[in-house]
Backbone of each chain as nested JSON, in Angstrom:
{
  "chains": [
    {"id": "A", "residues": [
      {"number": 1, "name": "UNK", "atoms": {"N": [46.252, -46.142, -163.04], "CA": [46.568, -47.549, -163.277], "C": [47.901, -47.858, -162.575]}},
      {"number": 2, "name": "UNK", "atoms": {"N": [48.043, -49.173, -161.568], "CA": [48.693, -48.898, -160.976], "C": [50.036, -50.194, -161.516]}},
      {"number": 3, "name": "UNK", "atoms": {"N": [51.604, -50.102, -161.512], "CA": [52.284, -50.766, -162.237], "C": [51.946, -52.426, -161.938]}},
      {"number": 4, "name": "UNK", "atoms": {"N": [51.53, -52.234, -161.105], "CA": [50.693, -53.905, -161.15], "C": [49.601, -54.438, -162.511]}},
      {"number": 5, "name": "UNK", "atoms": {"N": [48.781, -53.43, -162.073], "CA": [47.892, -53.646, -163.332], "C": [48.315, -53.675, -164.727]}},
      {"number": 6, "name": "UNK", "atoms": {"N": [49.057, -53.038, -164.613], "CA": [50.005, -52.464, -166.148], "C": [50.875, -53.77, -166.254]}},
      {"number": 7, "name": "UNK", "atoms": {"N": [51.536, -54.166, -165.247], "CA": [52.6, -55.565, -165.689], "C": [51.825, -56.977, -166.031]}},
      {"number": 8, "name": "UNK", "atoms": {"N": [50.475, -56.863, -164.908], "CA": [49.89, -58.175, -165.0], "C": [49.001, -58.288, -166.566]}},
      {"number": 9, "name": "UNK", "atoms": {"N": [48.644, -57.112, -167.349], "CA": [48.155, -57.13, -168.552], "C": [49.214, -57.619, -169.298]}},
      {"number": 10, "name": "UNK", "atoms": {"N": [50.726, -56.997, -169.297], "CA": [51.25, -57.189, -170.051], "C": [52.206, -58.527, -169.944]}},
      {"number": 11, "name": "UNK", "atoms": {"N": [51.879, -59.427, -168.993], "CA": [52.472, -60.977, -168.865], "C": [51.526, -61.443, -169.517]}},
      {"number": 12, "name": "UNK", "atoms": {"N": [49.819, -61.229, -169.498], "CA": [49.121, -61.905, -170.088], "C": [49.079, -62.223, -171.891]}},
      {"number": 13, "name": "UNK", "atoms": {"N": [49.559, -60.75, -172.141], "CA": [49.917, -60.498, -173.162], "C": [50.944, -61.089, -173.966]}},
      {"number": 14, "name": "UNK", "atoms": {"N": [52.028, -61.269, -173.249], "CA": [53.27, -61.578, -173.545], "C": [53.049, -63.252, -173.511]}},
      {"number": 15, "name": "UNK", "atoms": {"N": [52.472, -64.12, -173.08], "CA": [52.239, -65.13, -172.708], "C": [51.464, -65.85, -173.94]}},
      {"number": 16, "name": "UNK", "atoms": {"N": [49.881, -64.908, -174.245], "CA": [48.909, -65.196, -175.032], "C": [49.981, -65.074, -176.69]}},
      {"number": 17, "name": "UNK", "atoms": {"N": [50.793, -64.148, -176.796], "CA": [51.545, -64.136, -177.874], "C": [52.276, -65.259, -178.388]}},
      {"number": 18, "name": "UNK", "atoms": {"N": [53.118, -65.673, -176.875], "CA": [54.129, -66.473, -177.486], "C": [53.057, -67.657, -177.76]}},
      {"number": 19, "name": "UNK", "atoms": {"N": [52.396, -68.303, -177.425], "CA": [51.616, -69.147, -177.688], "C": [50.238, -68.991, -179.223]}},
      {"number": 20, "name": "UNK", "atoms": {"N": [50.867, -67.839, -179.921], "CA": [50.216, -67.542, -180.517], "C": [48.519, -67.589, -180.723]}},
      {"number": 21, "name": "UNK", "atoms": {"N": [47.926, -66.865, -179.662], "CA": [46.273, -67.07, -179.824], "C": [46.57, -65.859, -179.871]}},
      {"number": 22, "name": "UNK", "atoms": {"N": [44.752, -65.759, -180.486], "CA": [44.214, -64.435, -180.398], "C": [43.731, -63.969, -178.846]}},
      {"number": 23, "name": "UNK", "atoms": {"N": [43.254, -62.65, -178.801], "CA": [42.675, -62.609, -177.811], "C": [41.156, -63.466, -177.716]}},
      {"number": 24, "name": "UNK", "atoms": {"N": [40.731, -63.71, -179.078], "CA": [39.234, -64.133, -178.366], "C": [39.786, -65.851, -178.02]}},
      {"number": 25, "name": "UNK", "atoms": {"N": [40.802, -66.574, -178.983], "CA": [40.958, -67.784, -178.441], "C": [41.413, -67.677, -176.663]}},
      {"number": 26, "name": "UNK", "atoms": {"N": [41.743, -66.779, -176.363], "CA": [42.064, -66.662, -174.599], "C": [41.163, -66.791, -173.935]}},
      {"number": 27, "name": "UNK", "atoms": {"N": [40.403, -65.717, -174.633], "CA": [38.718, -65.847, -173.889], "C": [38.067, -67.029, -173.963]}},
      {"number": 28, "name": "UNK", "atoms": {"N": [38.234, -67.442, -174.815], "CA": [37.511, -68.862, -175.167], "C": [38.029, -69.699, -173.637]}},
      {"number": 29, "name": "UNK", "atoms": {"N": [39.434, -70.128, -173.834], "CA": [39.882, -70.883, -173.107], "C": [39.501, -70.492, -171.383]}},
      {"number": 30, "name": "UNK", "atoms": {"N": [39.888, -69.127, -171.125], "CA": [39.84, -68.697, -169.777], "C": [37.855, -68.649, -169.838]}},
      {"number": 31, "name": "UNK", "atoms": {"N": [37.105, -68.684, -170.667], "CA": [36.036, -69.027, -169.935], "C": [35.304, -67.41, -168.969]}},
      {"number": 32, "name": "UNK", "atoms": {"N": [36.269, -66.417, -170.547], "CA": [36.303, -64.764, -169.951], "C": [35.343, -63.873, -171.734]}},
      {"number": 33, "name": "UNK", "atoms": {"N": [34.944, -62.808, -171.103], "CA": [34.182, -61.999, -172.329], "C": [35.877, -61.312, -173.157]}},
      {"number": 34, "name": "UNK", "atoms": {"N": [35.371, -61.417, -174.266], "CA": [36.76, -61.098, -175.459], "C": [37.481, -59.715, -175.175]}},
      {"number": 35, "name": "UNK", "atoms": {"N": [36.199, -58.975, -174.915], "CA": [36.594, -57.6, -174.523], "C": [36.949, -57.129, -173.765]}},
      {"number": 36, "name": "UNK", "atoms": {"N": [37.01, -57.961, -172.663], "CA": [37.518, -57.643, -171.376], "C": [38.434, -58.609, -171.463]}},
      {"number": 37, "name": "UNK", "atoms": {"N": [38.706, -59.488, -171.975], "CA": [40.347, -59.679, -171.974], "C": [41.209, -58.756, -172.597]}},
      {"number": 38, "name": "UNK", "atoms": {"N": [40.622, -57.602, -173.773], "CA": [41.843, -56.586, -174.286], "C": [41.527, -55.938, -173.062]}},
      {"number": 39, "name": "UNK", "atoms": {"N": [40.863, -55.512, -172.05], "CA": [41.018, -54.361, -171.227], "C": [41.558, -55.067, -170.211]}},
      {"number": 40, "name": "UNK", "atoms": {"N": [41.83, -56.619, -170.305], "CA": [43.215, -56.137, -168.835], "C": [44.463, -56.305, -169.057]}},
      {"number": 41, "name": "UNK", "atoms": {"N": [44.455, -56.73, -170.997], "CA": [46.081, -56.803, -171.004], "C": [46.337, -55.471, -171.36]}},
      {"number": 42, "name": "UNK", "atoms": {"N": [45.505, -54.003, -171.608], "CA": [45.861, -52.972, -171.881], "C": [45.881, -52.021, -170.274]}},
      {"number": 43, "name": "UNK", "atoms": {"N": [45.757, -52.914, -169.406], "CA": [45.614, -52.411, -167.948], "C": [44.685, -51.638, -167.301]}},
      {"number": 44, "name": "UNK", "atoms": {"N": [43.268, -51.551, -168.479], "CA": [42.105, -50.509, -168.089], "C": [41.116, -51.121, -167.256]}},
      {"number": 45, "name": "UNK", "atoms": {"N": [41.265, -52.795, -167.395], "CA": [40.597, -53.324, -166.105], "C": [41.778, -53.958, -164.871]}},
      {"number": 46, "name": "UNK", "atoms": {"N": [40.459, -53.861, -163.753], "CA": [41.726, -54.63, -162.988], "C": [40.988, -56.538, -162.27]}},
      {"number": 47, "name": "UNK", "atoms": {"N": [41.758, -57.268, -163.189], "CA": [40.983, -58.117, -162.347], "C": [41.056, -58.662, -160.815]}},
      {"number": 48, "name": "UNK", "atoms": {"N": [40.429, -59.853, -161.22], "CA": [39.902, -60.448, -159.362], "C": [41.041, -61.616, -159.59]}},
      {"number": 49, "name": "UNK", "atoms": {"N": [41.002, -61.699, -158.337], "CA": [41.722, -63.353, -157.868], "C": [41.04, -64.637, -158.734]}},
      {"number": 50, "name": "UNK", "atoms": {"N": [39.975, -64.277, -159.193], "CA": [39.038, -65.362, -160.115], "C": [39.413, -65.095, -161.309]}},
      {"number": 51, "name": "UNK", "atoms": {"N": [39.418, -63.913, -161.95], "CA": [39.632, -63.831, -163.066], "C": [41.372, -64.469, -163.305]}},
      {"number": 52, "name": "UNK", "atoms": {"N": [41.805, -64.102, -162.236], "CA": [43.556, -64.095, -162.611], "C": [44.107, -65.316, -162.658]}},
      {"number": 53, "name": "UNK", "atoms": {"N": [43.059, -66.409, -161.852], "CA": [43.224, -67.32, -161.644], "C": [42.245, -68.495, -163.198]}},
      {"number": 54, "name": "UNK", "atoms": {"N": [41.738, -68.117, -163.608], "CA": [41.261, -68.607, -165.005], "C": [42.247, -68.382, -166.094]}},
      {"number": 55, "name": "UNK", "atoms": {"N": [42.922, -67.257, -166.447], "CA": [44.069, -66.775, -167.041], "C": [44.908, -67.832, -166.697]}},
      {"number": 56, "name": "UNK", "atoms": {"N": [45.517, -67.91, -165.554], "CA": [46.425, -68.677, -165.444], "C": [46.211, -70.024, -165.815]}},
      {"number": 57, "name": "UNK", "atoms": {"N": [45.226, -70.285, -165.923], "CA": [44.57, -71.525, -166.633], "C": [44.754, -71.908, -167.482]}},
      {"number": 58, "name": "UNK", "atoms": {"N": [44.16, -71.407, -168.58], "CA": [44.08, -71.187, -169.846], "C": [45.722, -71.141, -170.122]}},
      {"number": 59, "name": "UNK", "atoms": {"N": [46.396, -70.137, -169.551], "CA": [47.569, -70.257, -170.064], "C": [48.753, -71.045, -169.841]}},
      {"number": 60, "name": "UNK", "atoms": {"N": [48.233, -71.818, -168.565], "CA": [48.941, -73.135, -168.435], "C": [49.979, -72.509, -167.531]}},
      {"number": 61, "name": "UNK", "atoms": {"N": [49.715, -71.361, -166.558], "CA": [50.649, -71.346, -165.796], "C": [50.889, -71.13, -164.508]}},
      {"number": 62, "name": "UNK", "atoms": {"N": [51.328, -71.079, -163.496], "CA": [50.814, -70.636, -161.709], "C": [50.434, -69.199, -161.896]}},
      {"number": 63, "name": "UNK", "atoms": {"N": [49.627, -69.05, -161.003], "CA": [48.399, -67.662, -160.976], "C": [50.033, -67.068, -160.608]}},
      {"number": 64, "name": "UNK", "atoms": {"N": [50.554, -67.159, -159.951], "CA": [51.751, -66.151, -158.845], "C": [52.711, -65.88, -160.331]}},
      {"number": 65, "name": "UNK", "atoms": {"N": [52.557, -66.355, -161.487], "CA": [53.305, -66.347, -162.445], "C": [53.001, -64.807, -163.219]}},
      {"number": 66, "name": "UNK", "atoms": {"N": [51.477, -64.55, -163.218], "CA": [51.054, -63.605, -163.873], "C": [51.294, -62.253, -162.798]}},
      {"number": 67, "name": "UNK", "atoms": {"N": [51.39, -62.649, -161.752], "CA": [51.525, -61.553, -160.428], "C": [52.454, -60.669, -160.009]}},
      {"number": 68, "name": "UNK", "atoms": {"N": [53.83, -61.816, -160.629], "CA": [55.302, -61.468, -160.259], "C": [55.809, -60.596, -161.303]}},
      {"number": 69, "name": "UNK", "atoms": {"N": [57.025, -60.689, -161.016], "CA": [58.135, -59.84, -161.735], "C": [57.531, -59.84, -163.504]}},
      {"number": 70, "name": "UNK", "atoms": {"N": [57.852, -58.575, -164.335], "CA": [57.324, -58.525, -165.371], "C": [58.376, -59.794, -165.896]}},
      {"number": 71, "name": "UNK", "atoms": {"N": [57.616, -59.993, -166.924], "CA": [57.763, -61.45, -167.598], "C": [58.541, -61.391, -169.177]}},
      {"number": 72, "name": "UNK", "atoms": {"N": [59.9, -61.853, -169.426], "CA": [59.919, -62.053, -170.7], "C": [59.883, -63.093, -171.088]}},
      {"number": 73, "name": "UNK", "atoms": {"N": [58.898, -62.945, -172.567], "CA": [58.917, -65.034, -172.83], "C": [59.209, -64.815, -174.202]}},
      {"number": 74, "name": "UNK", "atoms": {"N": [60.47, -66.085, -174.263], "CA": [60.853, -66.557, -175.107], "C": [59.672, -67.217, -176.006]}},
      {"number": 75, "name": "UNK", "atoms": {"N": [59.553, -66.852, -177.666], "CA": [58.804, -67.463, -178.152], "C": [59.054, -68.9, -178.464]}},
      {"number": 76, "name": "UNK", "atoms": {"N": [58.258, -69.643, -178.391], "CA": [58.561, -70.966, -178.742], "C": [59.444, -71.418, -180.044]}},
      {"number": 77, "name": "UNK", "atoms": {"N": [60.206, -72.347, -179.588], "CA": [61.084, -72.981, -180.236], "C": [60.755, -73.287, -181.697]}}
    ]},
    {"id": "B", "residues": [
      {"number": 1, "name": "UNK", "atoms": {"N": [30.733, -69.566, -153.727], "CA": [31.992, -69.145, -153.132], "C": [33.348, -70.135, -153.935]}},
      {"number": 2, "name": "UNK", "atoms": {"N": [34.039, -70.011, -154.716], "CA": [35.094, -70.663, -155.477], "C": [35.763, -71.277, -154.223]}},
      {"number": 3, "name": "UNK", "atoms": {"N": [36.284, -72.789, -154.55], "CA": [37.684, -72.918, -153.392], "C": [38.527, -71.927, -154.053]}},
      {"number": 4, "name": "UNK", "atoms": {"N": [38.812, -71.329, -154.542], "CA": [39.657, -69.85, -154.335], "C": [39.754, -69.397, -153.559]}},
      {"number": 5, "name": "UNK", "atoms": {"N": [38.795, -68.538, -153.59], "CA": [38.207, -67.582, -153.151], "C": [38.354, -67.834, -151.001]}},
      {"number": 6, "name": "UNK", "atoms": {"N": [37.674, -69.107, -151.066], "CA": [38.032, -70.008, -150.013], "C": [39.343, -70.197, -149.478]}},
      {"number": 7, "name": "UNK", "atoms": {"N": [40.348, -69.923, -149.961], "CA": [41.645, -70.661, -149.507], "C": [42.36, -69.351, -149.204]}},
      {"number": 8, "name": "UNK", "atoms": {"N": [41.911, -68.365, -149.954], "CA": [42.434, -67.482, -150.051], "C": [42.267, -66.565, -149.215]}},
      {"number": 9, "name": "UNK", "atoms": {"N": [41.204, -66.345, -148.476], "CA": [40.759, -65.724, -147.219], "C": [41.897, -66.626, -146.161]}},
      {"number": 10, "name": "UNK", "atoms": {"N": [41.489, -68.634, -146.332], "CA": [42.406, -68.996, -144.964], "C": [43.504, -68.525, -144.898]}},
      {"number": 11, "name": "UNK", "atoms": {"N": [44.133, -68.558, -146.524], "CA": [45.688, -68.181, -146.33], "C": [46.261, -66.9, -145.56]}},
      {"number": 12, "name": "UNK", "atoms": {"N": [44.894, -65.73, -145.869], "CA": [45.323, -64.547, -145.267], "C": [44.956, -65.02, -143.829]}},
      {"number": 13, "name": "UNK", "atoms": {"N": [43.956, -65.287, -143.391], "CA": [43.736, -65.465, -141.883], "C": [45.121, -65.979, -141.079]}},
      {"number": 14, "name": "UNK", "atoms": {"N": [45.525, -67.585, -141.822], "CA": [46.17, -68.429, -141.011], "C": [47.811, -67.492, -141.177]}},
      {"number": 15, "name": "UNK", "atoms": {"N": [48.049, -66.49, -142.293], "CA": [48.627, -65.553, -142.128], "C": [49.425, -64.622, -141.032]}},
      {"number": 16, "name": "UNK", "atoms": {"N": [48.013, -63.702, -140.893], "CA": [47.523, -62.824, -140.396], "C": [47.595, -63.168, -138.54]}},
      {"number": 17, "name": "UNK", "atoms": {"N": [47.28, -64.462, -138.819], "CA": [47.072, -65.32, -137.146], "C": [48.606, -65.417, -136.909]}},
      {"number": 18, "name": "UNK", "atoms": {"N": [49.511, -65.753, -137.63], "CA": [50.894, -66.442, -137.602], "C": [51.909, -64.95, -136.867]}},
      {"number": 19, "name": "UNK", "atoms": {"N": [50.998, -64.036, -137.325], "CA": [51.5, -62.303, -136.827], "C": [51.045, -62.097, -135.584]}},
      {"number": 20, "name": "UNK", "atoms": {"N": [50.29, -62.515, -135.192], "CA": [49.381, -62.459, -134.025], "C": [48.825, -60.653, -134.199]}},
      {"number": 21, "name": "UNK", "atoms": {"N": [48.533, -60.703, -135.26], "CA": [47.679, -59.228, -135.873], "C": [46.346, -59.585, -135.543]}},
      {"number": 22, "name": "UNK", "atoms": {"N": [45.699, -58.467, -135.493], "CA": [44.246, -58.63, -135.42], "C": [44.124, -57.892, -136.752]}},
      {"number": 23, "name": "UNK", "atoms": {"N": [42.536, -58.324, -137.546], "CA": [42.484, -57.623, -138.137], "C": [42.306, -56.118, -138.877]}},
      {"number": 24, "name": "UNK", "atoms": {"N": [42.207, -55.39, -137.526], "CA": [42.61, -53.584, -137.271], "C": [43.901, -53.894, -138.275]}},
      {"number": 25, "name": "UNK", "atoms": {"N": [45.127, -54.86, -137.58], "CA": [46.352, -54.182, -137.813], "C": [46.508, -54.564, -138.855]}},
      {"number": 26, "name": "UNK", "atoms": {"N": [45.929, -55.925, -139.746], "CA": [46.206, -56.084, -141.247], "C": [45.66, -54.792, -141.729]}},
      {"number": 27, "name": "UNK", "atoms": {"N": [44.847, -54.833, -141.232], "CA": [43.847, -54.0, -142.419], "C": [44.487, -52.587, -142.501]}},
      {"number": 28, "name": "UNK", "atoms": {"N": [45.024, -52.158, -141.33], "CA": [45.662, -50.919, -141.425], "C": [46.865, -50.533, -142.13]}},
      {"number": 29, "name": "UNK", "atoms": {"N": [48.323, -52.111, -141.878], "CA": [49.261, -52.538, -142.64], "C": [48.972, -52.16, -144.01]}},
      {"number": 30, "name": "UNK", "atoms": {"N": [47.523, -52.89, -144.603], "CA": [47.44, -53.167, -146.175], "C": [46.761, -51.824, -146.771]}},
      {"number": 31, "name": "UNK", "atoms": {"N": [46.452, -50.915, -146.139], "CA": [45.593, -49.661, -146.269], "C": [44.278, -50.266, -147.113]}},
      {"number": 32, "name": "UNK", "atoms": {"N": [43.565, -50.77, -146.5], "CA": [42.362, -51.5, -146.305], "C": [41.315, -51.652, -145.879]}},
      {"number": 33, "name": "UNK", "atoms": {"N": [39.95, -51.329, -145.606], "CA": [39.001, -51.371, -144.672], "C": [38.699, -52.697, -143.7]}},
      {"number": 34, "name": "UNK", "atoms": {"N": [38.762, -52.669, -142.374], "CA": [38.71, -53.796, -141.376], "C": [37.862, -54.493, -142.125]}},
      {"number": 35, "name": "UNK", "atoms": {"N": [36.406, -53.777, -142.491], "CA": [35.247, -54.955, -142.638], "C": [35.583, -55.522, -143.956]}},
      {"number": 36, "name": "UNK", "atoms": {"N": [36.394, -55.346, -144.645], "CA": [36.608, -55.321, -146.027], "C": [37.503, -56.48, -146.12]}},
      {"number": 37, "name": "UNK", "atoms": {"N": [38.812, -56.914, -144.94], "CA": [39.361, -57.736, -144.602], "C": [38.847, -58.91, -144.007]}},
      {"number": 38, "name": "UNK", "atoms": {"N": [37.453, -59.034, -143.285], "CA": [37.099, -59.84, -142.81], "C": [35.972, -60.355, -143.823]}},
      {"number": 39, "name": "UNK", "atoms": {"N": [35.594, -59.647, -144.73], "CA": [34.776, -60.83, -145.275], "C": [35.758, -61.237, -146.772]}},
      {"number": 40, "name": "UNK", "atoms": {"N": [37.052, -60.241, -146.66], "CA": [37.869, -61.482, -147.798], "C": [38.28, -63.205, -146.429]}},
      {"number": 41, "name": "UNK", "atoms": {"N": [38.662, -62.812, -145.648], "CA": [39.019, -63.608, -144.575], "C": [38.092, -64.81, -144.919]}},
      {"number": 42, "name": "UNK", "atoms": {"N": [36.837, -64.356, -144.752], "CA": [35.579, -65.797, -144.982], "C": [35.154, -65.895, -145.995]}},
      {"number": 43, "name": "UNK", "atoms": {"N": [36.077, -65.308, -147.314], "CA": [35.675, -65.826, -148.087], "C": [34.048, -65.044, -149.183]}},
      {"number": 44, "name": "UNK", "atoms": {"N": [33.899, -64.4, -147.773], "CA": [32.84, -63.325, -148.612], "C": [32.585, -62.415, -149.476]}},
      {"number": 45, "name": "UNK", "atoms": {"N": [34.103, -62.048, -149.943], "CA": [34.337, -61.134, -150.891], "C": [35.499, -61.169, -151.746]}},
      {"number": 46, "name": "UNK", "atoms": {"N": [35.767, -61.304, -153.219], "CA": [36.531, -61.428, -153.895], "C": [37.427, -60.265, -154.565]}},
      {"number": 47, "name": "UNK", "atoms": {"N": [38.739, -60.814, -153.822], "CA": [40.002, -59.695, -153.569], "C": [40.35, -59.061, -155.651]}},
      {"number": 48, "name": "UNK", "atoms": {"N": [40.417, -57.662, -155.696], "CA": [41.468, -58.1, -156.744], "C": [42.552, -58.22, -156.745]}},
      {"number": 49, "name": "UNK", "atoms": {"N": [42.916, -58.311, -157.835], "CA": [44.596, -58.391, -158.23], "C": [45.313, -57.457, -157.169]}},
      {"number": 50, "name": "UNK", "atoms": {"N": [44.812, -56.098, -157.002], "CA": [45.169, -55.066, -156.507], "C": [45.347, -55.151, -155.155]}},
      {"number": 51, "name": "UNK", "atoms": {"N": [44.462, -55.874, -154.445], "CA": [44.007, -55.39, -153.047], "C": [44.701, -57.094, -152.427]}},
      {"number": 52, "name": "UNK", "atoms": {"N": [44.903, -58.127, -153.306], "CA": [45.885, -59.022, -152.748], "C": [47.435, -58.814, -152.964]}},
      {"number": 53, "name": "UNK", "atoms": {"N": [47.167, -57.898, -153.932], "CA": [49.134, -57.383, -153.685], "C": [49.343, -56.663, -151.699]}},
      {"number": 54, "name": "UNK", "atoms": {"N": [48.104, -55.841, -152.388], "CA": [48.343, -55.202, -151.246], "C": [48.646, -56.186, -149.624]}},
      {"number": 55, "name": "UNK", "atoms": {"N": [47.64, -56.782, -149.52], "CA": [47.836, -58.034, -148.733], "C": [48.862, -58.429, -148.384]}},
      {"number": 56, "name": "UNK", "atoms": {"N": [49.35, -59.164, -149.806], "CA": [50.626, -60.171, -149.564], "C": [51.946, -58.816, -149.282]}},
      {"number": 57, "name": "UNK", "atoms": {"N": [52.061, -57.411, -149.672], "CA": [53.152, -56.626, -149.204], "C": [53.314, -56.692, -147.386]}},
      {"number": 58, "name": "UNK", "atoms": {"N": [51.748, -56.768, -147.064], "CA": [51.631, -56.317, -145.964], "C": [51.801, -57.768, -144.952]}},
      {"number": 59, "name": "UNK", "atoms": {"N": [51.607, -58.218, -145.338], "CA": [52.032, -59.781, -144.815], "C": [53.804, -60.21, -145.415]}},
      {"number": 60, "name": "UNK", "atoms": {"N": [53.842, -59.599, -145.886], "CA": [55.473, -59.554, -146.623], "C": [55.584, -61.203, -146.881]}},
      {"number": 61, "name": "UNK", "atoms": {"N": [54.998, -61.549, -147.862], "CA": [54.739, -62.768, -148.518], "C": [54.905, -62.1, -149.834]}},
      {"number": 62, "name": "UNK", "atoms": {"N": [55.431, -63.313, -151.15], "CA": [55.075, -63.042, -152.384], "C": [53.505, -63.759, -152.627]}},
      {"number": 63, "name": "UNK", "atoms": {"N": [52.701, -62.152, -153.566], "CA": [51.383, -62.943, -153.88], "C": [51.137, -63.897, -154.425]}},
      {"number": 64, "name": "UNK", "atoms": {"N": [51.701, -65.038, -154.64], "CA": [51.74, -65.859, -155.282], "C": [51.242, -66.901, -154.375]}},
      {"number": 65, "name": "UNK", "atoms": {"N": [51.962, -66.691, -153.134], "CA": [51.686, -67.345, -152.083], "C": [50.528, -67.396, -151.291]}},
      {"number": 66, "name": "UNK", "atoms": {"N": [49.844, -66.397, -151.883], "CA": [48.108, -66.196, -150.983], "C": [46.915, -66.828, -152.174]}},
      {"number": 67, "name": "UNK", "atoms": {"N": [47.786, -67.242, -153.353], "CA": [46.845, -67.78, -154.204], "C": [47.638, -69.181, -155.095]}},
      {"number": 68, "name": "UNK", "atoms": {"N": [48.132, -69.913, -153.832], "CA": [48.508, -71.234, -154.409], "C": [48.044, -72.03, -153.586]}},
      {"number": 69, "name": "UNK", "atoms": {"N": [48.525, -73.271, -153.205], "CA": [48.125, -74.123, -152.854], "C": [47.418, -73.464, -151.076]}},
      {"number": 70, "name": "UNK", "atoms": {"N": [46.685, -74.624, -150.363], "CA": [46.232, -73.942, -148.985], "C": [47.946, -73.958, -148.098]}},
      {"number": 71, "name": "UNK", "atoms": {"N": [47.656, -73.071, -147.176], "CA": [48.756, -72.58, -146.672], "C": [48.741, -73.501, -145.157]}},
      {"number": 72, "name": "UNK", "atoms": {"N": [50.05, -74.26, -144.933], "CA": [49.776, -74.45, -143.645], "C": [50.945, -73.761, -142.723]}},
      {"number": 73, "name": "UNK", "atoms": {"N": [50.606, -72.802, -141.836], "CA": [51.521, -71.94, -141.233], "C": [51.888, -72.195, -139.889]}},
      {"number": 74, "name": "UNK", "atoms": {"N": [53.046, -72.574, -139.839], "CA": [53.284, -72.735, -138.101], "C": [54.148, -71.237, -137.698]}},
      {"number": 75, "name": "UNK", "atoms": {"N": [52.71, -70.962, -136.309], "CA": [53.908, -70.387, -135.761], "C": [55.165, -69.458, -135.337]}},
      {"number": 76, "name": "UNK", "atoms": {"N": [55.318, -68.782, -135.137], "CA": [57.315, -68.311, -135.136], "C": [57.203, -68.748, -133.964]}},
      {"number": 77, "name": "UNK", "atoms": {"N": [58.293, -69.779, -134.079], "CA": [58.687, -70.18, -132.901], "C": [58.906, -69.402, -131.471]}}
    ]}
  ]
}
């Protein structure tokens, strides 16, 4: 697993938190299977430019957001 | 074929063109298969996460940039 995969699970993660959903409300939103959203914020899948780009969707943020530098997010106010 | 998926091939092409690379030398840059580059190029095949990092290192772009808006590239002077 390569630290890409490993960071881009764990922005998704970090993201889906502060916004408090579950994983299946992610899935819901991204329009993705439940279970394969825990396998790419645990980094055992790797997704596509499609998938990464639905994520970013759902989570309301630029695809290049989930791509970049690991992510800390402030939980909401 | 997603406009993704679509834009995302031009971006690498109009890229890739801006290097005056052929695609031997991306593909070799990104440790990549030629044919593997040319049908992300048209769009024929959907990159992952993985293999557009790889890309955008090798184009020394942030990936963010091969999956945002369409790219219009002029050039080096």
């Amino acid at each position: 697993m390569t630290a890409l995969v490993r960071e881009f699970g764990a922005t998704v993660r970090a993201l889906r938190e502060a916004l408090s959903w579950s994983q299946e409300q992610l899935a819901e939103y991204a329009g993705l299977n439940r279970s394969y959203v825990g396998e790419i914020e645990r980094g055992s899948a790797i997704a596509s430019i499609v998938t990464a780009d639905k994520l970013a969707r759902a989570l309301n943020v630029p695809v290049g957001t989930l791509l970049c530098a690991p992510l800390t997010v402030d939980a909401p106010a």
